[in-house]
C-alpha positions as a printed NumPy array, in Angstrom:
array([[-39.092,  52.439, 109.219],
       [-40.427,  52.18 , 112.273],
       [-38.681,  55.492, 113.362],
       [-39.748,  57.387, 110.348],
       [-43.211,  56.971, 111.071],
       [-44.481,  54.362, 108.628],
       [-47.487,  52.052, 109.132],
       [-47.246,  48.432, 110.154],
       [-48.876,  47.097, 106.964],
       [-46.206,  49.166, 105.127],
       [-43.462,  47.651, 106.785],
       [-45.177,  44.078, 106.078],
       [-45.294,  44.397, 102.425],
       [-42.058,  45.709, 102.118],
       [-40.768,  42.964, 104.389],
       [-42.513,  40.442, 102.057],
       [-40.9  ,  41.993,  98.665],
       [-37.676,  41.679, 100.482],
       [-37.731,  38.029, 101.403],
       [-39.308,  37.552,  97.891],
       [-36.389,  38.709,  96.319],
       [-33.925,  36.945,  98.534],
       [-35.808,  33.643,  97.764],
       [-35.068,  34.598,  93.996],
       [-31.185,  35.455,  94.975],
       [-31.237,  31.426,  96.458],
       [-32.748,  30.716,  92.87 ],
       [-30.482,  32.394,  90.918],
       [-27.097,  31.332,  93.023],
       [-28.353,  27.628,  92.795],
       [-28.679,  27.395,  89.101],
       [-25.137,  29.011,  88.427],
       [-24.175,  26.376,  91.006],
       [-25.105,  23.966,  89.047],
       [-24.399,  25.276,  85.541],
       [-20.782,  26.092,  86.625],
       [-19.93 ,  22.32 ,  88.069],
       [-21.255,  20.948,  84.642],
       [-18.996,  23.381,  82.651],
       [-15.918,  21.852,  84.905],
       [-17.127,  18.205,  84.057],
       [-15.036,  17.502,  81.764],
       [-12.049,  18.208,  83.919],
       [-12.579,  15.448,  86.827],
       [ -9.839,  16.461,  89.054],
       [-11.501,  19.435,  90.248],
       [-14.706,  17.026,  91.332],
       [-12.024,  15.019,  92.676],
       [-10.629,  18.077,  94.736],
       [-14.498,  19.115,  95.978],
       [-15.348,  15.362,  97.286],
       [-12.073,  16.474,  99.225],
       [-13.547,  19.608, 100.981],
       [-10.69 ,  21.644,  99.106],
       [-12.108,  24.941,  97.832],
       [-12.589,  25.902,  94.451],
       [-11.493,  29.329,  93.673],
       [-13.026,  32.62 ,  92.866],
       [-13.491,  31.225,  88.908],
       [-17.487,  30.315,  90.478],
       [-18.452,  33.355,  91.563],
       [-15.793,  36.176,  91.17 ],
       [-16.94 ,  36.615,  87.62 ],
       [-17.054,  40.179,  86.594],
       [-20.111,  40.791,  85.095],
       [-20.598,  42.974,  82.085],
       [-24.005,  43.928,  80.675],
       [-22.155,  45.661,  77.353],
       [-21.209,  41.746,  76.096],
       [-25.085,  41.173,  75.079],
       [-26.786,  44.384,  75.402],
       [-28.397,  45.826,  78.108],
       [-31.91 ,  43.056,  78.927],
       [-33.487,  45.459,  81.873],
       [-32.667,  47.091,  85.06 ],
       [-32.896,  44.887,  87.543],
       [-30.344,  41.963,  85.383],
       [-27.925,  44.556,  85.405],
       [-27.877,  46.007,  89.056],
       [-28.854,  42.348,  90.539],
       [-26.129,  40.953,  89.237],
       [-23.517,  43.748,  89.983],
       [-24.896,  44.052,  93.364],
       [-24.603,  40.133,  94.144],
       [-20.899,  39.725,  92.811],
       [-20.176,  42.345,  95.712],
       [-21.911,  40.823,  98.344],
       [-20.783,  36.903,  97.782],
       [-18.124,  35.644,  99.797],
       [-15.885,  35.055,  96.377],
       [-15.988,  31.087,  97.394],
       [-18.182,  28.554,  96.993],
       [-17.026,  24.683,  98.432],
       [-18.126,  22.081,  96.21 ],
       [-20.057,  19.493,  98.639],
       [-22.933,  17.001,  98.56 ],
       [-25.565,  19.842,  99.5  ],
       [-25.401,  23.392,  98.133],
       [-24.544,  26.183, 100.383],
       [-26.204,  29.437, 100.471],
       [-25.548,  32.413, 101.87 ],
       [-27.969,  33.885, 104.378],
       [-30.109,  36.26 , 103.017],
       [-29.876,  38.415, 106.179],
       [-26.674,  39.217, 105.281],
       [-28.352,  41.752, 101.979],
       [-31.14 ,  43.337, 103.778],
       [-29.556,  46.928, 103.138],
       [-29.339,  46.185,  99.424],
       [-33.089,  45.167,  99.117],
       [-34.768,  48.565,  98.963],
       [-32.551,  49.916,  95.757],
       [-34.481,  47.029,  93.816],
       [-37.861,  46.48 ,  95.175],
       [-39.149,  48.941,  92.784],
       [-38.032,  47.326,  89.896],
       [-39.253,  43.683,  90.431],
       [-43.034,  45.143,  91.166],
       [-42.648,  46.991,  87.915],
       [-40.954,  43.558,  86.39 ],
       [-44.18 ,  41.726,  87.885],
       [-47.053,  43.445,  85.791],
       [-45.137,  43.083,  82.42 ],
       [-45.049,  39.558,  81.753],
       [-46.52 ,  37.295,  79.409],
       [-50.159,  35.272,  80.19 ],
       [-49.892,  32.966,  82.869],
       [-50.575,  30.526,  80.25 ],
       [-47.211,  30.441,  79.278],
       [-45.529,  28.815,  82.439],
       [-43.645,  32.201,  83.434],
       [-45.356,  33.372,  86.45 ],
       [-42.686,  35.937,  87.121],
       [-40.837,  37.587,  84.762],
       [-37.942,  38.399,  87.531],
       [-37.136,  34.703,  86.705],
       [-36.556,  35.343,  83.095],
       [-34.078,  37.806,  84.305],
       [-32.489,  35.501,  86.192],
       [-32.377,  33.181,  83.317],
       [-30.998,  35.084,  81.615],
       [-28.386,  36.569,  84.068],
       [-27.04 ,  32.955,  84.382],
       [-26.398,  32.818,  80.803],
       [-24.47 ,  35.531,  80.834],
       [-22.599,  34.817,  83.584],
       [-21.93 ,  31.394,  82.437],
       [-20.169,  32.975,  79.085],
       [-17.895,  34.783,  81.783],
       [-16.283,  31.461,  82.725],
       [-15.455,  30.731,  78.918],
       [-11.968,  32.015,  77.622],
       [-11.571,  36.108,  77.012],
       [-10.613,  36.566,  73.172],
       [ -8.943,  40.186,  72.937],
       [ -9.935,  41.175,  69.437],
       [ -9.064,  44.579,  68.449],
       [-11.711,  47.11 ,  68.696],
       [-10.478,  49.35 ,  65.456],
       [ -9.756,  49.296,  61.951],
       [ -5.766,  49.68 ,  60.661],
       [ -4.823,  53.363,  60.318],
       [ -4.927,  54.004,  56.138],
       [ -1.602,  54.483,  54.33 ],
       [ -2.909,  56.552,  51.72 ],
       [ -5.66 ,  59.318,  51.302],
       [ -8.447,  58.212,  50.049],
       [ -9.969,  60.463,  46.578],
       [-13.935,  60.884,  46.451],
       [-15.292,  59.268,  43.059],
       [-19.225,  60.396,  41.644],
       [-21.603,  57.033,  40.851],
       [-22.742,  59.463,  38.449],
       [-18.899,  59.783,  36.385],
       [-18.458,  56.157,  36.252],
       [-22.264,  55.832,  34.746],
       [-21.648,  58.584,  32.426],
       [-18.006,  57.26 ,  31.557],
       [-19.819,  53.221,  31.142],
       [-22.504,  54.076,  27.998],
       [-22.069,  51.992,  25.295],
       [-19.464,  49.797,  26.977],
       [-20.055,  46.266,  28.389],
       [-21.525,  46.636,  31.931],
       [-20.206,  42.869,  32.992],
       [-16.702,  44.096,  32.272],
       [-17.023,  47.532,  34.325],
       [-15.423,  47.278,  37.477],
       [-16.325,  49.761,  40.662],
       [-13.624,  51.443,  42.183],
       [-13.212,  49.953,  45.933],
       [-14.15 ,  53.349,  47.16 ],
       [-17.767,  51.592,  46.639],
       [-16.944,  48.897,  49.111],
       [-16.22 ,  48.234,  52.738],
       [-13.77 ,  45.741,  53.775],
       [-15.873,  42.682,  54.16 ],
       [-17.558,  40.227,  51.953],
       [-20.682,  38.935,  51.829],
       [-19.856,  35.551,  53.464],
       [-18.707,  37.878,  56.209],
       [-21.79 ,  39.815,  56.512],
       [-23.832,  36.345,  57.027],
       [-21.677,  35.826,  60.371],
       [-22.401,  39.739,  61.078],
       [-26.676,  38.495,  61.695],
       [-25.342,  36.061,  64.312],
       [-23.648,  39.353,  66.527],
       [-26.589,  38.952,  68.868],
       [-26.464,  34.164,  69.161],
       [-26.776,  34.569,  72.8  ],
       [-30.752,  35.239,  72.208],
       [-30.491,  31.316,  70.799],
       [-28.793,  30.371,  73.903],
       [-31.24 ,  31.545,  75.971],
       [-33.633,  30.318,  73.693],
       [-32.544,  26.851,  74.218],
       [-32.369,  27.459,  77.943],
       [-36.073,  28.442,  78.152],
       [-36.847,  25.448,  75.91 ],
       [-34.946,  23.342,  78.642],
       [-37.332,  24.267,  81.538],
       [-40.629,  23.93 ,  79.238],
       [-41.366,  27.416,  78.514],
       [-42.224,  27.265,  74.263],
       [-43.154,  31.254,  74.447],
       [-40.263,  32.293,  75.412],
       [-38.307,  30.643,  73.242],
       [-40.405,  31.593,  69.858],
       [-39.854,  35.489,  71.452],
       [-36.088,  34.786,  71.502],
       [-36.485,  33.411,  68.581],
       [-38.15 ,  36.116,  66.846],
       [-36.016,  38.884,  68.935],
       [-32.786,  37.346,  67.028],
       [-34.651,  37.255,  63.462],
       [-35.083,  40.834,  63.93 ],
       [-31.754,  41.779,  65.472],
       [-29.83 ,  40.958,  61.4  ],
       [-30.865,  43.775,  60.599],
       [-29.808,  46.341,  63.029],
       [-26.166,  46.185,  61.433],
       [-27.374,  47.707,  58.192],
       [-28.05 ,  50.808,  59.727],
       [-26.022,  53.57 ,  57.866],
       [-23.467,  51.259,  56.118],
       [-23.378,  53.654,  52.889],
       [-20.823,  50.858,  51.133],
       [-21.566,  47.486,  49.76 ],
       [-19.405,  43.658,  50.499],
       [-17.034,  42.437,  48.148],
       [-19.214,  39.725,  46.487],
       [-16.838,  36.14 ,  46.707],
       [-15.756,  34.496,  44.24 ],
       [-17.198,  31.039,  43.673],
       [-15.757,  28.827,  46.067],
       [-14.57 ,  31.563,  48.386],
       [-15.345,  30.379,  51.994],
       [-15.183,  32.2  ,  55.843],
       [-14.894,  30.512,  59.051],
       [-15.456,  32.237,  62.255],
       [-14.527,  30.628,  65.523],
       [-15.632,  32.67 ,  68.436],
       [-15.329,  30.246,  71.688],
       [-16.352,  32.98 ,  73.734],
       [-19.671,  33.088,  71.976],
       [-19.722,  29.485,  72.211],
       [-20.153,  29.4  ,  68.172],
       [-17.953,  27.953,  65.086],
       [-19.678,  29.753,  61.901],
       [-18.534,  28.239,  58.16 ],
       [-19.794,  29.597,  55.327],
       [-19.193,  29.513,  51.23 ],
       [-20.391,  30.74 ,  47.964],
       [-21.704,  27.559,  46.6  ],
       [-22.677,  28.915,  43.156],
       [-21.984,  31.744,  40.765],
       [-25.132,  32.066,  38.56 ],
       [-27.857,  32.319,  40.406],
       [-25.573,  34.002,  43.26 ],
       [-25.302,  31.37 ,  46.046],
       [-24.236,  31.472,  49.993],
       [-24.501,  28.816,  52.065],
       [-24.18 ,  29.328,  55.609],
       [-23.823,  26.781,  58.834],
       [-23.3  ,  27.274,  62.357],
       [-23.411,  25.506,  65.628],
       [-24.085,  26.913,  69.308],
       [-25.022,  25.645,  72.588],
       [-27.878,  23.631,  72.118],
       [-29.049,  24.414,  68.346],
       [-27.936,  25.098,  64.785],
       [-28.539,  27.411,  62.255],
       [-28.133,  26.843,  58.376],
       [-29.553,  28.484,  55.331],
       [-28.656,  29.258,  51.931],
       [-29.392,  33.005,  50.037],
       [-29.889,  34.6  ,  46.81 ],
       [-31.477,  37.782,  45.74 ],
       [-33.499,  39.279,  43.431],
       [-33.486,  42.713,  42.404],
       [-35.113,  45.741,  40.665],
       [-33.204,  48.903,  39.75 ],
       [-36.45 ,  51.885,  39.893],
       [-33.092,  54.269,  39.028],
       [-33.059,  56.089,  42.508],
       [-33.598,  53.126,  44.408],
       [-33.184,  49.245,  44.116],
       [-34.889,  46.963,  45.746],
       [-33.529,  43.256,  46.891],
       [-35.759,  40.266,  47.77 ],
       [-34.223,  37.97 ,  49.59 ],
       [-35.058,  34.1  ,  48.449],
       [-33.844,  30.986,  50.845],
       [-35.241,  29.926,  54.176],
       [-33.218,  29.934,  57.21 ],
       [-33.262,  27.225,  59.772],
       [-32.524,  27.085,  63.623],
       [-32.871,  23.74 ,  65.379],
       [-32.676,  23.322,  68.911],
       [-31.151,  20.235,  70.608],
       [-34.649,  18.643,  71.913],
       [-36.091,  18.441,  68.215],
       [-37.649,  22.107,  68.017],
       [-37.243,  23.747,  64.412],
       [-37.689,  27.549,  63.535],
       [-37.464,  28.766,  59.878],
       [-38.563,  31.794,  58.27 ],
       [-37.18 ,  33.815,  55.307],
       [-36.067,  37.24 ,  55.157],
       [-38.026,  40.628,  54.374],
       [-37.384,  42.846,  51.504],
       [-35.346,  45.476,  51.39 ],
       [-35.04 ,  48.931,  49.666],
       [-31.595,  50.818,  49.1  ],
       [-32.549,  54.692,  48.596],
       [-30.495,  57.712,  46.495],
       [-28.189,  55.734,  44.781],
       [-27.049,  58.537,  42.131],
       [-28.272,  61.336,  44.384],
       [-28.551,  62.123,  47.998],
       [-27.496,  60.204,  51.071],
       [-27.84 ,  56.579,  50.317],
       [-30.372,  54.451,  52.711],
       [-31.872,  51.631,  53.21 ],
       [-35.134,  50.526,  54.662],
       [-36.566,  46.715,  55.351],
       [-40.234,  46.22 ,  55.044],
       [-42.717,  43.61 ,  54.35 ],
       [-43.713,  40.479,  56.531],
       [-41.719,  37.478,  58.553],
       [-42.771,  34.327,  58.841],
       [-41.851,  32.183,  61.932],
       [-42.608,  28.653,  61.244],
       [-42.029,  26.263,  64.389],
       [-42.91 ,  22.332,  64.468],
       [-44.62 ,  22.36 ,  67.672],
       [-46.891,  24.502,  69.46 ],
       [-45.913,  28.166,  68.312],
       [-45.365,  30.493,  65.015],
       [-44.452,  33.974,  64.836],
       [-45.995,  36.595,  62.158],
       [-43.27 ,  40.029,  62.286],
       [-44.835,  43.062,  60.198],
       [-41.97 ,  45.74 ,  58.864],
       [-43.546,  48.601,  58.189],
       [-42.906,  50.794,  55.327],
       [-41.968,  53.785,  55.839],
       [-43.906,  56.637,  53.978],
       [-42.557,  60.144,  53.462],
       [-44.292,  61.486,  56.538],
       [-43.578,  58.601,  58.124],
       [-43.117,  60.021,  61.823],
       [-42.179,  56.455,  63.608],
       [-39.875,  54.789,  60.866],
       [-38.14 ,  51.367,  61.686],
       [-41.288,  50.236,  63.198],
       [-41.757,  46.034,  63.754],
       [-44.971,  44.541,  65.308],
       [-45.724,  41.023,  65.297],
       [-47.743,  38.877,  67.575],
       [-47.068,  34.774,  68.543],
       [-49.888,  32.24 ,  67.948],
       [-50.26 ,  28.464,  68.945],
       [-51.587,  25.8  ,  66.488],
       [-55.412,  26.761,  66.97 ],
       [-54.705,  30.43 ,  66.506],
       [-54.581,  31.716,  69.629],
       [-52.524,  34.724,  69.8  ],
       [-50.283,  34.04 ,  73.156],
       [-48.05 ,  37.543,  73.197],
       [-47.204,  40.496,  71.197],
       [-44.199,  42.261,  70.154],
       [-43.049,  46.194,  69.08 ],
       [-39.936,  47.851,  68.939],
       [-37.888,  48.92 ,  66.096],
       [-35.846,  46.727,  64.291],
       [-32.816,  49.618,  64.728],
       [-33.125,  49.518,  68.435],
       [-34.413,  47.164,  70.251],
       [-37.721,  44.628,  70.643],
       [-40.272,  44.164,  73.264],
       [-43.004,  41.35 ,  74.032],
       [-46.632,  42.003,  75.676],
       [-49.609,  40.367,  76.845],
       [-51.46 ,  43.365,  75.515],
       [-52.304,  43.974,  72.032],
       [-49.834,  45.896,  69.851],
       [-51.184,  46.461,  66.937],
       [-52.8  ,  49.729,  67.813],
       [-49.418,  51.296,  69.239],
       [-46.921,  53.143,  67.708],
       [-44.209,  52.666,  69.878],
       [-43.154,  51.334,  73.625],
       [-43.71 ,  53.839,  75.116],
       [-47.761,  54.228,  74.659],
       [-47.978,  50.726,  76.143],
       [-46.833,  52.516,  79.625],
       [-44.379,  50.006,  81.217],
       [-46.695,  46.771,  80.288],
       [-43.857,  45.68 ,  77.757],
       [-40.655,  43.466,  78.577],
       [-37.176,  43.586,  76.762],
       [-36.505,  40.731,  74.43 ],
       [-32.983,  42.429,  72.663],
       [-31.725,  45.639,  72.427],
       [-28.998,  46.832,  69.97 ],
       [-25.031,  46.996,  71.051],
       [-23.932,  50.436,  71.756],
       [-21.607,  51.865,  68.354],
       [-18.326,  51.573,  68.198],
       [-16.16 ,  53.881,  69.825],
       [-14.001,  53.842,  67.115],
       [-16.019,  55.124,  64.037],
       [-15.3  ,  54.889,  60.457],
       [-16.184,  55.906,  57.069],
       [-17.886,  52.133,  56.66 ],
       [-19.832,  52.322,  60.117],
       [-18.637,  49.259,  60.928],
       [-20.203,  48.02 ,  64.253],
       [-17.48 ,  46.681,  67.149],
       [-18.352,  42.633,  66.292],
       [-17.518,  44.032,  62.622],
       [-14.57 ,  45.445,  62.887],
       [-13.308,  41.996,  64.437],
       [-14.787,  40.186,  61.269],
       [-11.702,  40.256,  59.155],
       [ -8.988,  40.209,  61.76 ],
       [ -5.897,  38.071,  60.477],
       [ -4.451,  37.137,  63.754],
       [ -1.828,  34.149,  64.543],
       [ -3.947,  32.147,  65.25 ],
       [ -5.438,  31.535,  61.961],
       [ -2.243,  30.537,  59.973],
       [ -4.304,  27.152,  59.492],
       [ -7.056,  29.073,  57.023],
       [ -7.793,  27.104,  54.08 ],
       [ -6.824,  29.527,  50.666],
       [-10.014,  30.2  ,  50.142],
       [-10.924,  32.531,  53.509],
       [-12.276,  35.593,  52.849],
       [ -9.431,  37.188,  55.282],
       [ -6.801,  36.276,  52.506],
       [ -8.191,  38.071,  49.727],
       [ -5.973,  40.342,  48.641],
       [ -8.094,  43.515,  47.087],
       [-10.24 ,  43.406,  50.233],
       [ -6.919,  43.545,  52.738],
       [ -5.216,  46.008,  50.631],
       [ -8.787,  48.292,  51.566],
       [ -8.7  ,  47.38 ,  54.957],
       [ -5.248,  48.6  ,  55.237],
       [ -6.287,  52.004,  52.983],
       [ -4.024,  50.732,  50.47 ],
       [ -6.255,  52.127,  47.854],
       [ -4.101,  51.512,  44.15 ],
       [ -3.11 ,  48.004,  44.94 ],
       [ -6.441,  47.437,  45.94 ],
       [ -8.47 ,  48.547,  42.919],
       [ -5.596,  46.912,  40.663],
       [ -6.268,  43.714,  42.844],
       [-10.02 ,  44.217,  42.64 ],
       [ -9.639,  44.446,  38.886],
       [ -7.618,  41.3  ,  38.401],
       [-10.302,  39.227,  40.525],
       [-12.769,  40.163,  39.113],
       [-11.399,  38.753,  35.409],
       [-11.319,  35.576,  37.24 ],
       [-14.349,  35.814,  38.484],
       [-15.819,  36.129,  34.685],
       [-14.249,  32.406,  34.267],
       [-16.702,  31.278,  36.899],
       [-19.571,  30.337,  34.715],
       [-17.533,  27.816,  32.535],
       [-16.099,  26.49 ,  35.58 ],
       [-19.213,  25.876,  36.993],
       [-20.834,  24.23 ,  33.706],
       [-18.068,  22.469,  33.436],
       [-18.774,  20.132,  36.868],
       [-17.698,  22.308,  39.801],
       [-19.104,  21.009,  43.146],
       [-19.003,  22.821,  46.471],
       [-16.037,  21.583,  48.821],
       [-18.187,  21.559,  51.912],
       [-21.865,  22.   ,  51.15 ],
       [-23.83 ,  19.442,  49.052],
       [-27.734,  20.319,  47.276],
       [-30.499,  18.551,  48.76 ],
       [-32.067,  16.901,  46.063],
       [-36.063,  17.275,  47.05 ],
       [-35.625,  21.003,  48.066],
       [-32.65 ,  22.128,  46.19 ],
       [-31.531,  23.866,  49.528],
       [-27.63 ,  23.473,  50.667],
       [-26.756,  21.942,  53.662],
       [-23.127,  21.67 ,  54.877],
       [-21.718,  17.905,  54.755],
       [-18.93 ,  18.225,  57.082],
       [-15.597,  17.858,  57.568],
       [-14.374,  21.515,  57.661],
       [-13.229,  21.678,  61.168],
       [-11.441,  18.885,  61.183],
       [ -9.506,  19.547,  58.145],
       [ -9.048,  22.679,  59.895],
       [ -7.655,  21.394,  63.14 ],
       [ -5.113,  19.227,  60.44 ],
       [ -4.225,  22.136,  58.084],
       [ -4.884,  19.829,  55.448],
       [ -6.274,  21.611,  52.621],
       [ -5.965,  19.124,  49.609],
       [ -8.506,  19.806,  46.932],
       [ -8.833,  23.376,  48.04 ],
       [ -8.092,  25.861,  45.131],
       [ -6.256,  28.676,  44.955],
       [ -8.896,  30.878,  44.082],
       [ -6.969,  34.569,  45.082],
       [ -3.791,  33.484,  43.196],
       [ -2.627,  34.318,  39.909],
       [ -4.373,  32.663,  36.592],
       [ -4.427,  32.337,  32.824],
       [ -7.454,  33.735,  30.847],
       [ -6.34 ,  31.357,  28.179]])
């Protein structure tokens, strides 16, 4: 610098970023120091084999980082973290005291990212809110996603089976004209209607994006409530990114249907099952590091002939493992051109975030008008418990979702807030492998029948026979399958006034909310299904 002309009180400040961000490296190496020994706790030989001096092997640092697994958070947690798996020495020897590399050794990598930690700097939230420097939420979360690298690699498969048979086109408007005067209850849609899921399966489809609750719970760990409640709301708003073009509707279950989704690499086990037939019931539970999240939905709805709207009623819950709750309820949405046009569908109205501590969350979806310009749009602001509004959020809830210290409610978009907004969540990248259902990549993966799930319980969603037979573009057997279900699905009502009972949720009796009792997973891990019916299998009308 010196060479090229440049100032001495240049070279100081850039000197100063430099070792700023090197003190930040020593950070950020020392907390996935200590996060990876507690993930090998439970296997004590390999504490056994540090005391020793022996050397524990590249599985610390020689993690290949990917920022695709949980979208893309910002610049400089990308690069940093590519940048830093190049440079380390791939070892790292378990002793009393931590050992760090020198941070002389990265000087010539320091420059590429100055840049981006002054722009990081001005973007944060209030000092108020214990985050000084929002280069350490990056870190943050940079360890948590480096953390998921040392969990097992699932290969799921990243397309739909190729369809055995071409599928025919079939007019709404035919099978209306073809259904006057006939019982509507007994008129079944073709499966060209649906898309090879069900609705337990789209409840697992809003938990795509969990690893905003794990960091969540990891800024709730070192005392910072605003960041959590901005996680918090980031992953209320990121359910709804997956209903973005998805022109087809679930299979609705059948009572008693369940789904279980076991992702270790996610670090969540999901359960869910339909819990009652009239009113419409799903009850949901699921478990990740360091919180759960339960809830149980039904609908109501209005058919306005081009359009229908649904409004969801239930409350969902997150609790974290220090005592923190979260619950809010879902926004209303509108499904356009359902005789005519391309079909739609639009969320709007206003979220709720109710915590039981120091923070709530109030999330406005616009609606959109027909000059609407900036559709999609979500702004929202968090408050403490004397009203004090603490940060502010924007984005869209089909892209991604940002968090200020300035005052949103008089933007548009992002961009008019000119870099003084930070990244909360932004939505995965389609799949590469479209279809006619626009079925996301986590989708796809949703009803995957792999060996590993001979243990499934006859009521899995994955086992229904109409909705594999679509899957598989087996189009006759599945509309004759769809048919036959849906008979049985007609006897549902009498069973259900006749006693039925959920297998695995049970109804609060103050609330009338479901909460999940227990005892699934371990009847998985036995393959004992006793009292399970056989809900897909043949039956009597009689």
């Amino acid at each position: 610098m010196h060479q090229e002309g440049l100032n001495e009180n240049l070279i100081q400040d850039c000197e100063q970023i430099m070792l700023t961000e090197f003190s930040s490296y020593r950070k950020q190496l020392k907390l996935r120091y200590e996060d990876h020994l507690s993930l090998f706790g439970s296997n004590r030989h390999h504490f056994e084999e540090g005391r020793d001096g022996n050397i524990i092997q590249g599985a610390l640092t020689r993690n290949e980082f990917s920022s695709s697994r949980h979208g893309n958070f910002s610049e400089y947690s990308t690069t940093e973290s590519d940048d830093f798996e190049k440079q380390d020495g791939g070892e790292l020897i378990c002793e009393e005291e931590s050992t760090f590399f020198d941070a002389a050794d990265h000087f010539t990598e320091a420059n590429s990212r100055s840049s981006t930690m002054s722009s990081s700097t001005d973007c944060g939230a209030p000092s108020t809110t214990n985050i000084n420097n929002p280069a350490d939420q990056e870190i943050l979360d940079i360890q948590i996603q480096d953390s998921d690298n040392m969990l097992p690699e699932i290969q799921r498969r990243s397309r739909l089976p190729e369809p055995t048979e071409k599928e025919k086109g079939i007019s709404l408007w035919s099978i209306i004209k073809d259904s006057v005067g006939k019982d509507l209850t007994r008129v079944c849609l073709p499966v060209y209607f649906n898309e090879p899921l069900s609705s337990l399966q789209k409840c697992f489809e809003d938990l795509e994006y969990s690893y905003l609750l794990d960091q969540a719970y990891q800024y709730g760990k070192l005392g910072n409530s605003l960041m959590r409640i901005l996680k918090v709301a980031a992953f209320a708003v990121s359910g709804y990114a997956s209903s973005v073009a998805r022109p087809c509707k679930p299979f609705n279950p059948l009572l008693g249907e369940t789904y279980e989704a076991d992702f270790p690499d996610r670090r969540i086990r999901f359960f869910a099952e339909k819990v009652s037939h009239h009113p419409m019931l799903i009850a949901c539970h699921s478990e990740g590091k360091g919180w759960k999240f339960w809830g149980d939905s039904n609908v109501k709805s209005k058919f306005w002939g081009q359009s229908i709207q649904v409004d969801p009623v239930g409350v969902l819950t997150v609790e974290f493992e220090d005592g923190e709750i979260f619950q809010w309820s879902k926004v209303t949405t509108t499904i356009n051109n359902l005789i005519l046009g391309k079909l739609y569908c639009n969320h709007h109205g206003t979220m709720h975030i109710k915590g039981n501590r120091q923070y709530s969350c109030k999330l406005k979806f616009k609606e959109p008008s027909l000059l609407d310009r900036n559709p999609h749009l979500v702004q929202g602001f968090v408050e403490d418990n004397d009203g004090k509004k603490a940060s502010f959020l924007i984005g869209k809830w089909v892209e991604s979702m940002y968090y200020s210290s300035l005052d949103t409610s008089k933007v548009k978009s992002v961009d008019q807030l000119q870099g003084a907004a930070s990244l909360l969540w932004e939505k995965n990248k389609p799949s590469p492998n479209p279809t006619r259902y626009n079925l996301s990549s986590f989708a796809i993966t949703l009803n995957e029948l792999t060996p590993g799930l001979q243990k499934l319980p006859p009521t899995d969603s994955r086992l229904r026979p109409d909705q594999r037979h679509l899957e598989n573009g087996e189009y006759e057997k599945a509309n004759t399958e769809k048919l036959r279900l849906e008979r049985r699905q007609r006897m549902s009502t009498k069973l259900q006034d006749n006693g039925w009972k959920p297998r695995w949720f049970e109804q609060d009796a103050k609330d009338g909310t479901y909460h999940y009792k227990g005892g699934y997973w371990e009847a998985r891990d036995q393959g004992c299904w006793d009292g399970c019916l056989d809900i897909f299998g043949e039956f009597s009308e009689t």
